[in-house]
DRENDOKE-668949 format. One record per residue (C-alpha): residue in three letters; residue number from 1; x negated, y negated, z. Coordinates in Angstrom, 2 decimals. Layout:
atom rest:ALA | nr:NUM | X:X | Y:Y | Z:Z
...
// end
This chain:
atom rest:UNK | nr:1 | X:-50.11 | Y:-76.30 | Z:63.56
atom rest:UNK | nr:2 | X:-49.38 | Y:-76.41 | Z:67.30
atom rest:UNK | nr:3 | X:-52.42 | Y:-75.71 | Z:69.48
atom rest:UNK | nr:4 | X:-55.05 | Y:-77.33 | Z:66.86
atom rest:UNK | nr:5 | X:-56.49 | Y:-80.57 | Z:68.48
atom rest:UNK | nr:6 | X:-58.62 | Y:-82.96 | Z:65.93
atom rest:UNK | nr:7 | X:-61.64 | Y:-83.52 | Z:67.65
atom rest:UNK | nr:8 | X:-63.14 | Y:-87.12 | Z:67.21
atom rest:UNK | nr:9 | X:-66.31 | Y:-87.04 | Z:64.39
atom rest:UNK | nr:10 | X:-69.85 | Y:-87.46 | Z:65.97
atom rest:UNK | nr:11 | X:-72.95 | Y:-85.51 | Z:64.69
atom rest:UNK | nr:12 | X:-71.52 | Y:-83.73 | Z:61.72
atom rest:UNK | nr:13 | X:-71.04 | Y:-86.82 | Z:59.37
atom rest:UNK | nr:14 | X:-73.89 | Y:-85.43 | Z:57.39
atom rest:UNK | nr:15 | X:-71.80 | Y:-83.11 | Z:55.12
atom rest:UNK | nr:16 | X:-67.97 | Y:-84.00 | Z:56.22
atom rest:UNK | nr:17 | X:-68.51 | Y:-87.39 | Z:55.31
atom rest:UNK | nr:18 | X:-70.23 | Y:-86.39 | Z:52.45
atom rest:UNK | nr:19 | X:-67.38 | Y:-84.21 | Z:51.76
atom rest:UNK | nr:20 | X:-64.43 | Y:-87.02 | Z:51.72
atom rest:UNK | nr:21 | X:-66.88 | Y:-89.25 | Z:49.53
atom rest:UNK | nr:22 | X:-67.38 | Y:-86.56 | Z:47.38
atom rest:UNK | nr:23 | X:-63.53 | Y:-86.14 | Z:46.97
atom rest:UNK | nr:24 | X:-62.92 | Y:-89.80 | Z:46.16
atom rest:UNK | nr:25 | X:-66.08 | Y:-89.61 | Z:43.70
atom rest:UNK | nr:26 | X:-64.39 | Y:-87.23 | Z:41.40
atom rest:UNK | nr:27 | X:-60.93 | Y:-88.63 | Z:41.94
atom rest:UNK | nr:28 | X:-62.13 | Y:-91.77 | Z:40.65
atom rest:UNK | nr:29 | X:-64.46 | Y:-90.45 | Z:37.88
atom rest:UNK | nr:30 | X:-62.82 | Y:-91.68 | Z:34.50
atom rest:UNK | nr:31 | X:-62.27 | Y:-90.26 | Z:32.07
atom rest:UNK | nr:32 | X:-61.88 | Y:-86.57 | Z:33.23
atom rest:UNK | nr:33 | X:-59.88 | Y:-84.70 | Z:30.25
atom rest:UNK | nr:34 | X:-56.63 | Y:-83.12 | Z:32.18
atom rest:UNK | nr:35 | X:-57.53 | Y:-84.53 | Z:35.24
atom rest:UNK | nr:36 | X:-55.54 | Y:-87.25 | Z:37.06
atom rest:UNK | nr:37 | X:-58.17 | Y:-90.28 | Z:37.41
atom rest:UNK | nr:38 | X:-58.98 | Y:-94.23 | Z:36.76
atom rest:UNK | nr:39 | X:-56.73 | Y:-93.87 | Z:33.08
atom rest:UNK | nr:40 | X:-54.10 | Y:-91.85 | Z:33.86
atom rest:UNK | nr:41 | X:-52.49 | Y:-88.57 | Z:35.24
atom rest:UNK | nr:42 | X:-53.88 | Y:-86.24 | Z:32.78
atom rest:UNK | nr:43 | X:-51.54 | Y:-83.32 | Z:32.56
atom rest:UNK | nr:44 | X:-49.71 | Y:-83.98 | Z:35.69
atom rest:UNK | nr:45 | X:-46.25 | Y:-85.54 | Z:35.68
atom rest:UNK | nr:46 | X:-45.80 | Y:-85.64 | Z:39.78
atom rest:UNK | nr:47 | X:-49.33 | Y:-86.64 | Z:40.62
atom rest:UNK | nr:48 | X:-51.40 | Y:-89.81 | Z:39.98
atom rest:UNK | nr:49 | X:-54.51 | Y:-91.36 | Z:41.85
atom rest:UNK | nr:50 | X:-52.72 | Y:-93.30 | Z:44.72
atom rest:UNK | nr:51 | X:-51.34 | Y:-90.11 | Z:45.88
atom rest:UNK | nr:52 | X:-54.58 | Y:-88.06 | Z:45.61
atom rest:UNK | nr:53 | X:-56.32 | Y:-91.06 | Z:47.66
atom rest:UNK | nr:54 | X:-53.85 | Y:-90.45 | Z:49.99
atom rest:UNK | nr:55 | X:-54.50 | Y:-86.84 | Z:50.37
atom rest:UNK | nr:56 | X:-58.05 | Y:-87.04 | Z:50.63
atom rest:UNK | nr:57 | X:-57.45 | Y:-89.97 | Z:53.61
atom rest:UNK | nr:58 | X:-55.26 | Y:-86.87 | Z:55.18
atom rest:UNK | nr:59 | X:-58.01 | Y:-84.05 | Z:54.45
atom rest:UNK | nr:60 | X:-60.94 | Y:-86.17 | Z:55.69
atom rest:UNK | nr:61 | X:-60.79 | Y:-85.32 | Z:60.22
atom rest:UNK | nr:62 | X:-60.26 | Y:-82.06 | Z:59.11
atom rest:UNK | nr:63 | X:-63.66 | Y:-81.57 | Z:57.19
atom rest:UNK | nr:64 | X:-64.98 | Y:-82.82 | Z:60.70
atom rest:UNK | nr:65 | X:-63.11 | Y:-80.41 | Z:62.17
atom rest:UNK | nr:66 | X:-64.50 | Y:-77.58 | Z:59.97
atom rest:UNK | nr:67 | X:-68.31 | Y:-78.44 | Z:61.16
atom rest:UNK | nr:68 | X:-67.44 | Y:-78.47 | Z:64.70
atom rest:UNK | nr:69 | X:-65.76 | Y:-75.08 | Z:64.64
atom rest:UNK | nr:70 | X:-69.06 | Y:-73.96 | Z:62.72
atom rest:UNK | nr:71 | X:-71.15 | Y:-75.05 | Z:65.33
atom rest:UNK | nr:72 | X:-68.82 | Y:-74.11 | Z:68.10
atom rest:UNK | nr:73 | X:-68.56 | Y:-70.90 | Z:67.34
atom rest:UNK | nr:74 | X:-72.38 | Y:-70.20 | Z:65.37
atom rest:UNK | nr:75 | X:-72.79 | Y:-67.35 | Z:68.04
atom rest:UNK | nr:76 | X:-69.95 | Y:-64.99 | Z:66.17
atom rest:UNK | nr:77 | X:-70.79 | Y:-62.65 | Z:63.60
atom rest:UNK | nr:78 | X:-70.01 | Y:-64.54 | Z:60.15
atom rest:UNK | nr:79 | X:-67.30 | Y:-62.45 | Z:58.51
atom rest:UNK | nr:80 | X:-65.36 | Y:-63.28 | Z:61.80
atom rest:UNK | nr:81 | X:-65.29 | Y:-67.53 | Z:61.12
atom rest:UNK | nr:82 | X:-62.50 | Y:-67.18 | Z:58.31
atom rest:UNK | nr:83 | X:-60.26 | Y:-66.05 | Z:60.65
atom rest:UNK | nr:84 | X:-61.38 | Y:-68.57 | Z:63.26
atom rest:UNK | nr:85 | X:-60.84 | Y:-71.38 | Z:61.21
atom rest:UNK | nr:86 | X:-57.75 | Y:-70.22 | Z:59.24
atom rest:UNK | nr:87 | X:-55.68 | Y:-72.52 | Z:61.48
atom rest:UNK | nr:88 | X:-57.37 | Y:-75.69 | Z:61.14
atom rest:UNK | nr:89 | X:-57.27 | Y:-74.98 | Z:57.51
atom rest:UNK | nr:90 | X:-53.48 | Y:-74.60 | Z:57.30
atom rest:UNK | nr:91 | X:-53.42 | Y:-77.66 | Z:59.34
atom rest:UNK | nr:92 | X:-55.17 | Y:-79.44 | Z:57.24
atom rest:UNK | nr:93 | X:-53.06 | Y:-78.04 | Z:54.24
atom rest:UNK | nr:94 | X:-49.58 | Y:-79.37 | Z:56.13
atom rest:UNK | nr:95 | X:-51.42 | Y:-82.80 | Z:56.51
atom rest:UNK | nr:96 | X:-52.20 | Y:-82.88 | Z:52.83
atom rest:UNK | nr:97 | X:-48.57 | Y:-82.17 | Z:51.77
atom rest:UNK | nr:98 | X:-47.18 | Y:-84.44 | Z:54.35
atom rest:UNK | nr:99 | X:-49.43 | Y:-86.95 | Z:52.57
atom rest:UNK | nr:100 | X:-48.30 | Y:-85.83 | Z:49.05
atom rest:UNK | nr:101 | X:-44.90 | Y:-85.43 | Z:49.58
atom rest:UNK | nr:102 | X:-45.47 | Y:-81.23 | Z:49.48
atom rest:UNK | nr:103 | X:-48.08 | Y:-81.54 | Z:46.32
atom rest:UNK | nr:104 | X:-50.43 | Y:-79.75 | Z:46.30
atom rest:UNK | nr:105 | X:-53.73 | Y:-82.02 | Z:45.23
atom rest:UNK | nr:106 | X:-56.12 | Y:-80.35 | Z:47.27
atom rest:UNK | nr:107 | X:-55.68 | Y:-76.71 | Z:48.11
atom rest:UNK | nr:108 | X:-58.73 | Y:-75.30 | Z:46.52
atom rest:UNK | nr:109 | X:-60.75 | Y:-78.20 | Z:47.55
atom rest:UNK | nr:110 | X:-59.57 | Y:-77.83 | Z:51.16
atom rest:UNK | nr:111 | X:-60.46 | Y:-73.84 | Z:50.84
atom rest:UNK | nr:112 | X:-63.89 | Y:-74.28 | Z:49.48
atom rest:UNK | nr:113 | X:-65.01 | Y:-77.41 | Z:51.24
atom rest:UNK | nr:114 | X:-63.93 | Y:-76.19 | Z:54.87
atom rest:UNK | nr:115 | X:-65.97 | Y:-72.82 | Z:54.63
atom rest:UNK | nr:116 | X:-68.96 | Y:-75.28 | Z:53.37
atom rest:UNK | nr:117 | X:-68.46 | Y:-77.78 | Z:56.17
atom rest:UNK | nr:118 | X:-68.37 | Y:-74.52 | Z:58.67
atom rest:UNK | nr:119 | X:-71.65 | Y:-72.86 | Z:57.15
atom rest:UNK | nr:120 | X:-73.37 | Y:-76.17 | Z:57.68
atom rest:UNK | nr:121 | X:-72.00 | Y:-75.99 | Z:61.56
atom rest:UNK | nr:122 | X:-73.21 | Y:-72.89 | Z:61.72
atom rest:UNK | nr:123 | X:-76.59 | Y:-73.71 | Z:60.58
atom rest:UNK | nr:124 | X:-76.78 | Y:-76.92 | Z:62.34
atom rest:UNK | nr:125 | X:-76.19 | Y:-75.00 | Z:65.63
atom rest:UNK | nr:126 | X:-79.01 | Y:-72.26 | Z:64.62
atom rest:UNK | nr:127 | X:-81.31 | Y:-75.17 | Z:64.44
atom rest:UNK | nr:128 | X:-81.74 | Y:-74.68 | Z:61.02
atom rest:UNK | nr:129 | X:-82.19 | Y:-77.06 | Z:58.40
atom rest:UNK | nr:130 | X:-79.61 | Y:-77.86 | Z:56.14
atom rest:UNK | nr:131 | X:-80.54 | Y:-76.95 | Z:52.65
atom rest:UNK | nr:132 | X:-78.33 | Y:-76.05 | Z:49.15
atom rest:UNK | nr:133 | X:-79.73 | Y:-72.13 | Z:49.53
atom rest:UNK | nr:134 | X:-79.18 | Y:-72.12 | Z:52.85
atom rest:UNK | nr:135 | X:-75.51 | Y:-73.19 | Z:52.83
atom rest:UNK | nr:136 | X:-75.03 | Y:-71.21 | Z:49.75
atom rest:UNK | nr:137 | X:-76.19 | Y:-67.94 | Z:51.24
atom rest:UNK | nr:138 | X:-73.99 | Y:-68.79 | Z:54.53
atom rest:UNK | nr:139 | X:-71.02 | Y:-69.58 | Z:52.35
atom rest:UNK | nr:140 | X:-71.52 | Y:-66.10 | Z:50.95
atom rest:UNK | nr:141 | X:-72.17 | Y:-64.82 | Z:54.95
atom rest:UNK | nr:142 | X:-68.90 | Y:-65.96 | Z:55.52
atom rest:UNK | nr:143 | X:-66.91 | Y:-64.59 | Z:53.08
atom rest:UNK | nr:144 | X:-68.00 | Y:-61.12 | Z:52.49
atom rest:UNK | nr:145 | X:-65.55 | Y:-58.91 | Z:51.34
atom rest:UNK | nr:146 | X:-62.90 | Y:-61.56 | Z:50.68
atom rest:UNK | nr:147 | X:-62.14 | Y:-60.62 | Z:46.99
atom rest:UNK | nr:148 | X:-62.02 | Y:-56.84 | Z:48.21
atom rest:UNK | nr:149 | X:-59.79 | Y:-57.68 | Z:51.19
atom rest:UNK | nr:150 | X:-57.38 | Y:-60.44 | Z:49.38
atom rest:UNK | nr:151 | X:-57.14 | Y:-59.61 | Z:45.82
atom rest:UNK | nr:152 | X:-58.43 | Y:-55.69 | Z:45.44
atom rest:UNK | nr:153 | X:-56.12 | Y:-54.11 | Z:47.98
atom rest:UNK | nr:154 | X:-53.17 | Y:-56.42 | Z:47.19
atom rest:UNK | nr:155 | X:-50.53 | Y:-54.46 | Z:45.93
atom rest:UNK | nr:156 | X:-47.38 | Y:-57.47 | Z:45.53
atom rest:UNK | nr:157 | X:-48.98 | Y:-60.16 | Z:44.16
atom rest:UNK | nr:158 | X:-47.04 | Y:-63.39 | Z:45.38
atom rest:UNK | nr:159 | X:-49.70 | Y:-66.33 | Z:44.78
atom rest:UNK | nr:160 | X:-51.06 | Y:-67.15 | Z:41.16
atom rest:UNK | nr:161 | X:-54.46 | Y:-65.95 | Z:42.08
atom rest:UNK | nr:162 | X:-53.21 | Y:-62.53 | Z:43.08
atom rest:UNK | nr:163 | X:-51.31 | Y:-61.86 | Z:39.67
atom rest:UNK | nr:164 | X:-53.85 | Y:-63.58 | Z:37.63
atom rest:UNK | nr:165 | X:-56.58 | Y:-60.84 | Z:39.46
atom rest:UNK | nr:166 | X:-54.21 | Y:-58.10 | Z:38.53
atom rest:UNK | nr:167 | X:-53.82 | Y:-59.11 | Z:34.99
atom rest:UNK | nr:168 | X:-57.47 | Y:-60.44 | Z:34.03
atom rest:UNK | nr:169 | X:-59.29 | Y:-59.21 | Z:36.69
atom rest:UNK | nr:170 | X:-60.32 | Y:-63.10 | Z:37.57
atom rest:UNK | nr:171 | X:-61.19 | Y:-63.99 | Z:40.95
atom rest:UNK | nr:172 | X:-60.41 | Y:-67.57 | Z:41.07
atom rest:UNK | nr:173 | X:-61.79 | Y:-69.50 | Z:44.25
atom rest:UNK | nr:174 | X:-62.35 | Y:-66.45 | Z:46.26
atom rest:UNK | nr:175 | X:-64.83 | Y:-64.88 | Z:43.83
atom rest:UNK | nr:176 | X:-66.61 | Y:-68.16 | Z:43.67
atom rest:UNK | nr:177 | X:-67.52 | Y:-68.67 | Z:47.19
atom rest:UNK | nr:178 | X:-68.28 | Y:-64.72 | Z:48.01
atom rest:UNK | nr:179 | X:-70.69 | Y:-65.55 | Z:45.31
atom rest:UNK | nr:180 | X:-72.44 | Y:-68.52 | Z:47.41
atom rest:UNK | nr:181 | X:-70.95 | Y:-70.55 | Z:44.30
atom rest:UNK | nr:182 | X:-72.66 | Y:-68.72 | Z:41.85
atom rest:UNK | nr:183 | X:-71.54 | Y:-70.85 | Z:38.79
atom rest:UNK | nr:184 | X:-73.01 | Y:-73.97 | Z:40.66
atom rest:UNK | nr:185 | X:-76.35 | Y:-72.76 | Z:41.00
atom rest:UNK | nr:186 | X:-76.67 | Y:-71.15 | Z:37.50
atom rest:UNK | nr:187 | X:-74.90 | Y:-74.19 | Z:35.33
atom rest:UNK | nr:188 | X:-74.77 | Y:-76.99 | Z:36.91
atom rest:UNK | nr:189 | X:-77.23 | Y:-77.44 | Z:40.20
atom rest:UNK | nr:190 | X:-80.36 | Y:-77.22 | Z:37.52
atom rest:UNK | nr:191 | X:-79.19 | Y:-79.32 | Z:34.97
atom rest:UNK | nr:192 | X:-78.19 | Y:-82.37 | Z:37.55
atom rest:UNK | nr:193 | X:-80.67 | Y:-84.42 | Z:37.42
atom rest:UNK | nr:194 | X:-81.71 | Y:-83.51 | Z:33.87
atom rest:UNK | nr:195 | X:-79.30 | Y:-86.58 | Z:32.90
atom rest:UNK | nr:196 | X:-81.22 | Y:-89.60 | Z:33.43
atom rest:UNK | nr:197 | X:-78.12 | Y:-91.65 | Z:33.56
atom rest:UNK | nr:198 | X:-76.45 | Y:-91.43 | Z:36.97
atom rest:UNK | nr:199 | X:-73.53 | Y:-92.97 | Z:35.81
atom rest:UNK | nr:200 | X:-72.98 | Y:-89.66 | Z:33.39
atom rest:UNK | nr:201 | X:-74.57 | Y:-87.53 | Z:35.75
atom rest:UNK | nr:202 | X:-70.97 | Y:-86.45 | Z:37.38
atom rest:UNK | nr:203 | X:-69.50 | Y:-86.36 | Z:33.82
atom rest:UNK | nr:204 | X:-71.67 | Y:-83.58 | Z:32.45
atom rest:UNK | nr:205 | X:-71.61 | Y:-81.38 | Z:35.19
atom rest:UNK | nr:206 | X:-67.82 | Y:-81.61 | Z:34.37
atom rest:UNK | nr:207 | X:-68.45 | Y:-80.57 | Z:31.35
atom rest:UNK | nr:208 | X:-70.88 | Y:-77.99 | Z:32.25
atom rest:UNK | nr:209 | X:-68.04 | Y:-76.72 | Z:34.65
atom rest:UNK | nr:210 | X:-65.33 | Y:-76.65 | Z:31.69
atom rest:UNK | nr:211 | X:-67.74 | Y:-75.01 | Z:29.79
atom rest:UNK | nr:212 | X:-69.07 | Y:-72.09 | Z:32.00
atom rest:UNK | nr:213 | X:-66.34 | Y:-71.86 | Z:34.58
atom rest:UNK | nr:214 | X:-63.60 | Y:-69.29 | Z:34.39
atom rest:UNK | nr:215 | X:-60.86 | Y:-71.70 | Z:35.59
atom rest:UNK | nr:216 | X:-57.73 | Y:-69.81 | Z:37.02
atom rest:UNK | nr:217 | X:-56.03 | Y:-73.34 | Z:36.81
atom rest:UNK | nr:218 | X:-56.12 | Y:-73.44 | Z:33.45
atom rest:UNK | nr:219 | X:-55.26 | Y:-69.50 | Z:32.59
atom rest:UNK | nr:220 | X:-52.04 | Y:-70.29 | Z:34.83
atom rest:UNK | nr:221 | X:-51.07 | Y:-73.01 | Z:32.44
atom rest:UNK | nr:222 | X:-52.54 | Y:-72.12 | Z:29.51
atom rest:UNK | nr:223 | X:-53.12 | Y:-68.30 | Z:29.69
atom rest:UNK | nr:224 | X:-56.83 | Y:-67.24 | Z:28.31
atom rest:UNK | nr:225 | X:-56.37 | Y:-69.02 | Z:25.01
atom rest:UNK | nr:226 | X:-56.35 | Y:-72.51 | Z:26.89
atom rest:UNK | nr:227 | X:-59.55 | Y:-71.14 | Z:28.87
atom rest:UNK | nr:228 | X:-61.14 | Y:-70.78 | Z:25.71
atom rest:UNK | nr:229 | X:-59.78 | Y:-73.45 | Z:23.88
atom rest:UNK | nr:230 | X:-61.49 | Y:-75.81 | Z:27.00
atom rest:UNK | nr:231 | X:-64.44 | Y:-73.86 | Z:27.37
atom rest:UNK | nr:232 | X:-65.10 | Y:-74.15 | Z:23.37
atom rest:UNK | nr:233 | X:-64.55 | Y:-77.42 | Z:23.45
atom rest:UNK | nr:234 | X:-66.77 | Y:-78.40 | Z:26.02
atom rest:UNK | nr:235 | X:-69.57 | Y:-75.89 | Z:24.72
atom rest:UNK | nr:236 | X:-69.23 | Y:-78.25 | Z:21.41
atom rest:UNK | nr:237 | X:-69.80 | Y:-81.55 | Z:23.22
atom rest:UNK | nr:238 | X:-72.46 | Y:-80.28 | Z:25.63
atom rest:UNK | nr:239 | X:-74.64 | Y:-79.12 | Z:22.14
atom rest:UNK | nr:240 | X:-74.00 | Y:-82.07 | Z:20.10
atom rest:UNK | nr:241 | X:-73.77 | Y:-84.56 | Z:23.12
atom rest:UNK | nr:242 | X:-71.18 | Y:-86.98 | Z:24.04
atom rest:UNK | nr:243 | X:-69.97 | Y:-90.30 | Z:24.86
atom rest:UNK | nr:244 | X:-67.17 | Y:-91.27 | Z:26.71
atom rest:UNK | nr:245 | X:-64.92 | Y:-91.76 | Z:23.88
atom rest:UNK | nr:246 | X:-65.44 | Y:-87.74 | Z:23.26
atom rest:UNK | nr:247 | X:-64.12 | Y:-87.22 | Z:26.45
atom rest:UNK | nr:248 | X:-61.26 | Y:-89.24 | Z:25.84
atom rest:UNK | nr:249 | X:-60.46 | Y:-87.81 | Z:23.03
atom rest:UNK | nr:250 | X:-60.82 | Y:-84.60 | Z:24.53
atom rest:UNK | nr:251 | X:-58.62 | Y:-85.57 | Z:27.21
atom rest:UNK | nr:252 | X:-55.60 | Y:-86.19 | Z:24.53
atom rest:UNK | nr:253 | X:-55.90 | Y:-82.81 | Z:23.27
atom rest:UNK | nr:254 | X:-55.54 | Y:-81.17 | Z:26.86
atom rest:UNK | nr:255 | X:-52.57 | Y:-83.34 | Z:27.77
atom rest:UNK | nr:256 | X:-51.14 | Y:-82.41 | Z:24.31
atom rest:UNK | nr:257 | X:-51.59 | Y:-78.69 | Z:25.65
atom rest:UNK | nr:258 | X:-50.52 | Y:-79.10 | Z:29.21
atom rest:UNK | nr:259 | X:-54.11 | Y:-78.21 | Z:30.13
atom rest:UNK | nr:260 | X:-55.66 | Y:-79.00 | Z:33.46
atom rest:UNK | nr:261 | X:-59.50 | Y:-77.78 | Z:35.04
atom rest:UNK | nr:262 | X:-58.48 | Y:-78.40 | Z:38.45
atom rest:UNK | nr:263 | X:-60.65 | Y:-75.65 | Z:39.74
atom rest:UNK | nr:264 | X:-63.23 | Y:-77.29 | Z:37.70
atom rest:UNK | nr:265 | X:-62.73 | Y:-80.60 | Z:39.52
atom rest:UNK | nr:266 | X:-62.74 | Y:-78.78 | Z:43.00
atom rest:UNK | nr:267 | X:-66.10 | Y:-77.27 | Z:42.33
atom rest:UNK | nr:268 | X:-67.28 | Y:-80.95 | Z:41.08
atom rest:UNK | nr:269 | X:-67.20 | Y:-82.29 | Z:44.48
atom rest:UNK | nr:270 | X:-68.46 | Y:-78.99 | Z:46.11
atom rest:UNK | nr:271 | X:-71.70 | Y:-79.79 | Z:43.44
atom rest:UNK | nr:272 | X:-71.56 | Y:-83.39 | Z:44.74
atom rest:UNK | nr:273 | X:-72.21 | Y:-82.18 | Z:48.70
atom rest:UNK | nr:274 | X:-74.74 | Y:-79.82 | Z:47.30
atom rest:UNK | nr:275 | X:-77.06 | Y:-82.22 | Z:45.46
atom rest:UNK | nr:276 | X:-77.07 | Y:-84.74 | Z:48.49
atom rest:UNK | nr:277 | X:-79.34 | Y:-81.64 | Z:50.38
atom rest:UNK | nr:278 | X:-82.86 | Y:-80.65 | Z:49.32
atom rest:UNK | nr:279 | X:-83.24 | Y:-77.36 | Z:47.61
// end
């Protein structure tokens, strides 16, 4: 996008860093049923983990990017930022393609984590300290009336989130950050640290997501029957408990179906940023 200049990262390394690592966290988490990771592509033929390290690499000045415009402009009224930073967050969409080749690995992740990265900007600049309710309730701030704007008053849906609003009434991304992540804080924030094993700590909150989430990705591939079929599925493991070769198992059977949480996976990483800030 002509007239967007990168600015170089100084103070805001708290959260965009956290951000990128949070990205390459979940890329790398194996095994992740669906998901490309470690093991394989999960349900994706034109993807694989090379390319989504390369995407992240392509996202990461742009997370910066969102923080400084947060802080930059913390004196306008908060339903005005989406529009402020709706450049930089095409740019950073073009970057990710050019990375990919024009696939998109990131999209939702680049959505959700640049309004984060700008409500912590904005909070920084108030003098406020960072907190998960505090950048939850700005996330909100910021997007106030999005699903009423975007997906309410849309009349020809074009995008896969617009006709799977008209047909389901689902609100996909949008609905989840008007909601200050709603589905974070009431599945998976409180049950975090409730796994004593860090290494399975990223895993289950997965799960948790697959269970509890309603995942437009997985409605656009598998319509609501491969929703449920997930969402029953990971309900099953999370009350009997797991071990990794459930989830491997569990990955078979959504490859076998086409079936992908990528939403899921997006809000992973958002959970990752979260927990790294005190309550």
């Amino acid at each position: 996008m002509a007239g967007i200049a990168l600015t170089e990262p100084r103070v805001c390394t708290d959260i965009a860093g956290l951000a990128a690592e949070a990205l390459r966290q979940e890329v790398w988490l194996t095994p992740k049923p669906g998901l490309v990771d470690s093991a394989n592509n999960g349900s994706h033929s034109d993807m694989d983990l090379p390319m989504f390290l390369r995407s992240i690499g392509a996202i990461t000045p742009w997370l910066y990017q969102f923080y400084r415009l947060g802080q930059q402009d913390a004196a306008q009224p908060a339903t005005a930022m989406l529009m402020r930073i709706r450049p930089a967050g095409l740019a950073c969409e073009q970057a990710m393609f050019g990375a990919t080749n024009g696939i998109n690995t990131h999209k939702g992740g680049i959505f959700s984590l640049g309004i984060l990265c700008t409500a912590a900007g904005r909070i920084s600049a108030h003098q406020q300290p960072l907190t998960r309710t505090a950048l939850c309730a700005e996330v909100a701030a910021l997007t106030h009336g999005l699903v009423e704007r975007e997906l309410q008053h849309c009349r020809q849906p074009v995008t896969a989130g617009e006709r799977l609003f008209q047909a389901h009434g689902m609100t996909g991304a949008r609905g989840e950050v008007q909601s200050g992540f709603v589905t974070l804080r009431r599945h998976v924030l409180p049950y975090w640290l409730a796994e004593p094993r860090p290494e399975r700590r990223s895993l289950n909150a997965l799960l948790r997501l697959m269970a509890f989430n309603p995942d437009t990705n997985l409605v656009s591939r598998g319509g609501l029957n491969g929703l449920h079929f997930v969402q029953d599925y990971a309900r099953r493991l999370l009350k009997t408990g797991w071990q990794k070769e459930d989830l491997q198992e569990m990955d078979q059977a959504l490859i076998s179906r086409h079936l992908s949480p990528g939403g899921s996976a997006d809000l992973l990483a958002i959970a990752t940023v979260l927990m790294a800030f005190p309550q």
